[in-house]
C-alpha angles and dihedrals in degrees: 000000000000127000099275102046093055089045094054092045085056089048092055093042089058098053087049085058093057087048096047096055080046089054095047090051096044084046093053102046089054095045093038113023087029088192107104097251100177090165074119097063099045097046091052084051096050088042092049088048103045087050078053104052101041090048088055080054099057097244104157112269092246097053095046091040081053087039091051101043091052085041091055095036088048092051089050088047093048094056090039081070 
């Protein structure tokens, strides 16, 4: 198995991390809560876009990585309201 192809195995295995906290999540709000709750989803979503589009701007990856997480927070809290 050569170096890319464990680093892209890591790499998958790292988005499937992501994936897999968003499941469980998803997974606790319907068995505890029972009422369809899907603000993660579409946290996860604004966070993911706005990521997206600053990064089409050229704003600089850690602001836009900072910019997207409070996006995405300010959108839970938002609904948590």
């Amino acid at each position: 198995m050569g170096e890319a192809a464990i680093l892209k195995s890591l790499a998958l295995a790292g988005d499937a991390g992501v994936y897999a906290v968003l499941a469980l999540g998803i997974g606790l709000a319907f068995r505890i809560v029972r009422f369809p709750d899907l603000s993660a989803e579409g946290s996860f979503t604004l966070g993911a876009v706005t990521l997206f589009l600053m990064t089409e701007a050229s704003v600089p990856l850690p602001l836009a990585l900072v910019a997207s997480a409070l996006t995405g927070a300010a959108a839970g809290a938002v609904t948590a309201l």
